[in-house]
C-alpha positions in Angstrom: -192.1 35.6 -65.8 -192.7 32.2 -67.7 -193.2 29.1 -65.6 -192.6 25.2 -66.9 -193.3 21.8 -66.0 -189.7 20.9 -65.0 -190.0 17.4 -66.3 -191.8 14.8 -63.8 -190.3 16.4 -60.6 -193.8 18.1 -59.9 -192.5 21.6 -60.1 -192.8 24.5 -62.1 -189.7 26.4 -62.9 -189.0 29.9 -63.8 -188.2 29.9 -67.5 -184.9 32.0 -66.1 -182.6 30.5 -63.3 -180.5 32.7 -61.1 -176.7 31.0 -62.0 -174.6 32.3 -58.7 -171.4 31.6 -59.7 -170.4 35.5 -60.6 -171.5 37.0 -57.5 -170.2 40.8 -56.4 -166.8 39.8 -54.6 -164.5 41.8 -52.7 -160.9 40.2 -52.0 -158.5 42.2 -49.2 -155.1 41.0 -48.6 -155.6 38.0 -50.4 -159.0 37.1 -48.9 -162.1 36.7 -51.0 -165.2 37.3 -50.0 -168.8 37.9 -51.2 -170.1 41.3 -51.1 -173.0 40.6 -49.5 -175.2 43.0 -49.5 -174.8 43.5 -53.3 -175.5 39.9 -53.8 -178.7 40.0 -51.7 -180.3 43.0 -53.6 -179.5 41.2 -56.7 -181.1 37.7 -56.0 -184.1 39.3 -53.7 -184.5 41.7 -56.9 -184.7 38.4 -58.7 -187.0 36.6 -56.8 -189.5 39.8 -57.4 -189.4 39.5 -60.7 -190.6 36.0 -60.6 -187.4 34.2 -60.6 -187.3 30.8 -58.3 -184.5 28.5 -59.5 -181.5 29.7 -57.9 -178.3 27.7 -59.0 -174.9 27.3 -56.5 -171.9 24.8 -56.2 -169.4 24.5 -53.1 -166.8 26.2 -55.0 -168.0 28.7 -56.6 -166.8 32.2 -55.5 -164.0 31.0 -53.6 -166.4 28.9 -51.8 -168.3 32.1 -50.5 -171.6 31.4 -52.7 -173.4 29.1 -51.1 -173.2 31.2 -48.2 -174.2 34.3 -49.9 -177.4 32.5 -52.0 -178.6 30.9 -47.7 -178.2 34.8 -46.6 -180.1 36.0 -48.7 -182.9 33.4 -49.8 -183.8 32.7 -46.2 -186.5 34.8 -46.1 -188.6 33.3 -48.7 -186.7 29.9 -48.3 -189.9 28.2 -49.1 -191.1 30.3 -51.7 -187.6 29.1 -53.8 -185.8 26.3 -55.6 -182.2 26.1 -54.4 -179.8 23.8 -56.2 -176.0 23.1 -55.4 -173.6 20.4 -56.6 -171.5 17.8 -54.9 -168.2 18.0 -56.1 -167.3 14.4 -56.4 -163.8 14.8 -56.1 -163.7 15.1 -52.5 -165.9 11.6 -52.1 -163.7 8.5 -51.7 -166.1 6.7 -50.4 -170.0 6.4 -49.4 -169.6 8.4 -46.7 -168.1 11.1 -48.0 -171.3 11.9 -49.9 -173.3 12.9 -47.0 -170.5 15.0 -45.4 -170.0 17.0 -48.8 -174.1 17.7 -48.5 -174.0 18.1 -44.8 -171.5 21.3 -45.4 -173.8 22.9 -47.8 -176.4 22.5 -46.2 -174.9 24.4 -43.1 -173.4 27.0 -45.6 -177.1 27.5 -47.3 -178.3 27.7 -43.5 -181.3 25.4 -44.8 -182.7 21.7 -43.5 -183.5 21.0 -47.3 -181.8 20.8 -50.7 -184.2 21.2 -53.8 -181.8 19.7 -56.3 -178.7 18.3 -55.4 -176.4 17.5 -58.3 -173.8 15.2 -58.9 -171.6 18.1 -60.3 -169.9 18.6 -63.8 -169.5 14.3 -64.8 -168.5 12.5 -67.3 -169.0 8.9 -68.2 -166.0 7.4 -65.9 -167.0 9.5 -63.4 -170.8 8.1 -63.3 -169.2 4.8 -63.6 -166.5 4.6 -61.0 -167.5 6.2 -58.8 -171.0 7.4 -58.7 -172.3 3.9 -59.5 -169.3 1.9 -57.6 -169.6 3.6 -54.5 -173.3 3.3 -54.3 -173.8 6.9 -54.5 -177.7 6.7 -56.2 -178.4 4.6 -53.3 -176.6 7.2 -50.5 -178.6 9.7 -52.4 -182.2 8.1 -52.1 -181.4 8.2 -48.5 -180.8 11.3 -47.9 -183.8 12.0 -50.3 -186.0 9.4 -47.5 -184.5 11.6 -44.7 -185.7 14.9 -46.3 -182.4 16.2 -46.9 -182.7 16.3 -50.5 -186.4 16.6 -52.4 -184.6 15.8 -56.1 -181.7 13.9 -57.4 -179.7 16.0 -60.4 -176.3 16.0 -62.4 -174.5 18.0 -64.1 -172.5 17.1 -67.3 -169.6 17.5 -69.3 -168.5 14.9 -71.5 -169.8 13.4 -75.5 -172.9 13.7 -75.3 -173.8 10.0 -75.9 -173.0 9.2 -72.6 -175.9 10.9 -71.4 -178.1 8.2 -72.7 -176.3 5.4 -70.7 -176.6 7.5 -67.6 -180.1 8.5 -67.7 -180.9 4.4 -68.4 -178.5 3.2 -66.1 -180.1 5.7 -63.2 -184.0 5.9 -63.6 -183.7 7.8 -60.3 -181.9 11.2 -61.8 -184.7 13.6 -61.9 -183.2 16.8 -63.9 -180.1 17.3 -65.7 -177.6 20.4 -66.5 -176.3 20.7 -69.3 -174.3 23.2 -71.7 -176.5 24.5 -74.6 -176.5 27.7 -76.4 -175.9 29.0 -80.5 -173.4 28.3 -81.3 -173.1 24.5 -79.3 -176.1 22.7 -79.7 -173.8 19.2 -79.7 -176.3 18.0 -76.8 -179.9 19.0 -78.6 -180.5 15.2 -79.3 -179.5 14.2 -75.6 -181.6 17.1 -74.5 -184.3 15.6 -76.2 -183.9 11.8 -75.1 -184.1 13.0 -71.3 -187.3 15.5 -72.4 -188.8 12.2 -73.3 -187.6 10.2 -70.3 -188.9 12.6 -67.8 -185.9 14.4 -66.7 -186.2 18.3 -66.3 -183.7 19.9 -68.5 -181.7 23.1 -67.8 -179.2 24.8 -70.1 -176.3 26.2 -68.9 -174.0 28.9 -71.1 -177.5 30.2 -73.0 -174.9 33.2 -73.7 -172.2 31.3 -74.3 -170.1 32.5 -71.7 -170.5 35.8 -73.0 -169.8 35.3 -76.6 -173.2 36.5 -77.5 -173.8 38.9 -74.6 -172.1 41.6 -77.1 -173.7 43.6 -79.4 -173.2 41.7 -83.0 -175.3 41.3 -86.3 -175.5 38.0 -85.5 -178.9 38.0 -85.9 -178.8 39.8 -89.4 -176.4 37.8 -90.4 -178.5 34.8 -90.3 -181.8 36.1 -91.2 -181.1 38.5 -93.6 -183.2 40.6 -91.3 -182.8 43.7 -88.9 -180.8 43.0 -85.6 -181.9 42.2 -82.5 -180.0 42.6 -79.7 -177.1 39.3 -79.9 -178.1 38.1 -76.0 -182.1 38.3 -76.5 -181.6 36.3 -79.9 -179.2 33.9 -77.5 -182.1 33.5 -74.8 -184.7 33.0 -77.4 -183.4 30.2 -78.8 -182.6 28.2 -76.1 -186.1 29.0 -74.7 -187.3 28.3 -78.3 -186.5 24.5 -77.5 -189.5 22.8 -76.3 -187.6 20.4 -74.4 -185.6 23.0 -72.0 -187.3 24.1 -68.7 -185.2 26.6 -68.0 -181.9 28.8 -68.7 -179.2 29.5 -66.2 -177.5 32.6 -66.7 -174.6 33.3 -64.3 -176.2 37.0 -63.5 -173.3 39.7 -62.1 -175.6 43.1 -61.8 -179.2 44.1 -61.6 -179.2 45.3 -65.3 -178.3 41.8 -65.8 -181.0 40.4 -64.3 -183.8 43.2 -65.7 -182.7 42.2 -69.0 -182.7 38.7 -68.8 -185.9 38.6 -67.4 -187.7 40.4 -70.1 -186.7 37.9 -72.5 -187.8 35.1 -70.0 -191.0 36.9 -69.6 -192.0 36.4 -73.4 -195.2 34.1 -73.4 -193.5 32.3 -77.0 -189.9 33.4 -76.7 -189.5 31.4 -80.7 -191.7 30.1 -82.6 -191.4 26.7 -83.9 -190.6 27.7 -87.4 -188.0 31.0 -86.6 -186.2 28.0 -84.3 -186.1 25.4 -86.8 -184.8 28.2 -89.4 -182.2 29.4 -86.8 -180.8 26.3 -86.2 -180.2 25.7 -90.3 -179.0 28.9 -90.6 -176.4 28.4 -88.0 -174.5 26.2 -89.7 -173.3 28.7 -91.6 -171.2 30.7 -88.6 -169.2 27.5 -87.3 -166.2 30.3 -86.7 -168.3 30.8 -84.0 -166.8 26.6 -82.7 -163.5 28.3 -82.6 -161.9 28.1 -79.4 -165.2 27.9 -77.5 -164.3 28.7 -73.5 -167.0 29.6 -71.9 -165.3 31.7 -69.0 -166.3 28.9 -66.6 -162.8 29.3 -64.9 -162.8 25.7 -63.8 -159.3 25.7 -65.6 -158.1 27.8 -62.4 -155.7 28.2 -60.4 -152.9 28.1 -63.0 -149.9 28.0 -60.9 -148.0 30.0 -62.7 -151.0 32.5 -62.6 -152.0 32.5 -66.0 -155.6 34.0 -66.3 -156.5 31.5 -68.9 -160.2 33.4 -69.3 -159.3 36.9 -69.2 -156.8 36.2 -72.4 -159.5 33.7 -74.3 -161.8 36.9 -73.2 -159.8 39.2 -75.0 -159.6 37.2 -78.2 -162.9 36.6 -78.1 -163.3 40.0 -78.6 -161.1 40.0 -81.8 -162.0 36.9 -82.9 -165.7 36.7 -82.8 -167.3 40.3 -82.5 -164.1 42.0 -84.6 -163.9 44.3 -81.8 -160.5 44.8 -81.9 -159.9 47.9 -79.9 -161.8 46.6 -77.0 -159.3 43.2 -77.6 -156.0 45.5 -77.7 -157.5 47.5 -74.6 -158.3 44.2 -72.6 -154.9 42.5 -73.1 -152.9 45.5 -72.7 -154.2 46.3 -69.5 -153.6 42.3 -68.3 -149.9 42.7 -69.9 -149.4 45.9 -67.2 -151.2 44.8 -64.6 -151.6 46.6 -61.7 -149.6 47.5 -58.5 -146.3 46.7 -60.8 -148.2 42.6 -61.2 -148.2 42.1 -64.5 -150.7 38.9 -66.1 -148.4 35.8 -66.4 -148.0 34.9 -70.4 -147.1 31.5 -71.8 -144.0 31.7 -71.7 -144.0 31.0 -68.4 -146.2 27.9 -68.3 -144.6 24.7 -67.2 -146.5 22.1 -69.1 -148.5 20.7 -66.1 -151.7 20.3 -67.8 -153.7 20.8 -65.2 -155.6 23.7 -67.2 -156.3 20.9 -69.8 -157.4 18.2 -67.5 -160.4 20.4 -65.9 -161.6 22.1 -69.0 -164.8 20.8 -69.3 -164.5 22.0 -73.1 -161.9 19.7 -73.7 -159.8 22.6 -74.9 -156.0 22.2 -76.2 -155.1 25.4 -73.4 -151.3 25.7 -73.9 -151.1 25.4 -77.7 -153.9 27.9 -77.7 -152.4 30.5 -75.3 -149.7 30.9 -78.1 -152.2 31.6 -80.5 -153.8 33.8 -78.8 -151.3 36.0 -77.4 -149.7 36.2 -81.0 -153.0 37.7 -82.4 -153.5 39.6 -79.5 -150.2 41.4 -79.8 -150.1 42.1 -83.1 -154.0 44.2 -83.1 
């Protein structure tokens, strides 16, 4: 495994990073839980292989993860990095801050936050709330009291926003941030808090799966013999000089194994192949087209539309030309099982609720229509 200076926090982070927001689940009756033992071998199997950043949010797997990620990193507790995000729509005010920490903290089972992240905001967000409640100023606190060691955020909004956060809040350590292929929109912002001392972190080096499926991608914008569409995907973002580490949202140990090859590469891209890459994918902006990146933030629908499982399957179709597995995928979400068939959208009723959480900033309902149409018709 590949260490880096993970900006001026004074750590050195595995070039990989353990994203636990697909963890093994089991759900019974309704219920959803964490399989736990499944999700221990995987993140202990990480940590041997050299990873130390281990990434987790409140609600991620049904709010089972930070659970799972304290169970099994307490062991080695302070032999890791564990981050987690405050979601700052349950802070009205000040105090609200510090109760959303205090419950990770007892659902990690741990004194200590590494990185604590102001989770998925946008310029309004940083505004309103995060600079009018005083929440930099909550946060050093907790960072006095040992609670925290680093101040982070998370983002999802135009990218020139970034600059006015990072100036407006010296004391933001590291940043998270999407970056892959085929969305490089925040390479120049990437850059700006490289230079400002932030450690930087890409999230959706795979694209949320897009380029996790075998592809001559690679040949097509070489000219060259294939590699393997997810090493060419890691490569590149580890090719950036100014990225510490990518997060990958790991499901199985095979996951992890291969991930960490790549991560294991003492020059993962050379300066030139990167710069060449990056004219050369201009060229496959069909790629930008309808870009989820399976985050599920968009969910609940509740109507119970799976909006990722149907942008999965066209992705399929779409992207890869891998039609039958596209047919195969939405067929079996049309049938369902146990007689529950997938909800279609035709039965939406124009909430928008899909379309306010997208972090994408996706047009969700006309695009359902789309998709099923194509889908049907493979």
């Amino acid at each position: 495994m590949i260490y880096r200076k993970f900006g001026n926090t004074g750590e050195n982070i595995s070039a990989l990073g353990f994203g636990c927001m697909r963890l093994p689940e089991i759900e019974e009756n309704g219920v959803w839980t964490v399989d736990y033992d499944k999700s221990t071998e995987m993140l202990r199997h990480a940590y041997d292989l050299g990873v130390n950043y281990f990434d987790t949010a409140y609600y991620y797997c049904h709010e089972n993860s930070e659970i799972a990620v304290g169970k099994a990193l307490k062991p080695i507790r302070d032999k890791v990095l564990i981050s987690t995000k405050c979601p700052l729509e349950n802070v009205k005010v000040k105090e609200d801050y510090r109760k959303m920490l205090e419950k990770s903290l007892a659902k990690l089972d741990t004194d200590y936050i590494d990185f604590y992240h102001f989770w998925a905001i946008n310029r309004k967000v940083f505004d309103e709330k995060i600079m009018g409640l005083g929440l930099i100023e909550e946060a050093l606190k907790l960072k006095a009291e040992g609670k925290i060691r680093h101040i982070s955020f998370s983002f999802h909004d135009d990218p020139i926003h970034i600059k006015h956060i990072i100036d407006t809040a010296p004391e933001l350590e590291t940043m998270l941030v999407q970056y892959n292929l085929i969305d490089r929109s925040n390479e120049e912002m990437i850059a700006y808090a490289a230079s400002k001392g932030l450690g930087v972190l890409a999230m959706g080096p795979v694209g949320g799966g897009r380029l996790a499926a075998p592809t001559e991608l690679y040949k097509k914008l070489t000219g060259k013999e294939s590699i393997a569409t997810y090493e060419l995907a890691f490569r590149f973002v580890l090719g950036n000089p100014n990225i510490s580490c990518a997060l990958s949202g790991m499901e199985n140990i095979e996951m992890v194994d291969k991930n960490v090859a790549v991560a294991s590469l003492e020059e993962p891209m050379s300066e030139k192949k990167w710069s060449e890459l990056t004219t050369a994918i201009e060229n496959v902006k069909k790629f930008s087209e309808l870009y989820c990146t399976g985050c599920g933030y968009c969910q609940p629908c509740p109507k119970g539309i799976e909006i990722p499982k149907l942008f999965g399957a066209y992705t399929y179709h779409n992207v890869y030309g891998l039609n039958e597995l596209a047919k195969k995928e939405f067929t079996a979400y049309c049938e369902g099982t146990d007689d529950k068939k997938g909800a279609l959208s035709s039965e939406c009723i124009n909430c928008g609720y899909c379309e306010r959480k997208c972090p994408q900033k996706l047009k969700i309902r006309d695009l359902l229509k789309k998709v099923e149409s194509a889908l049907s018709q493979l």
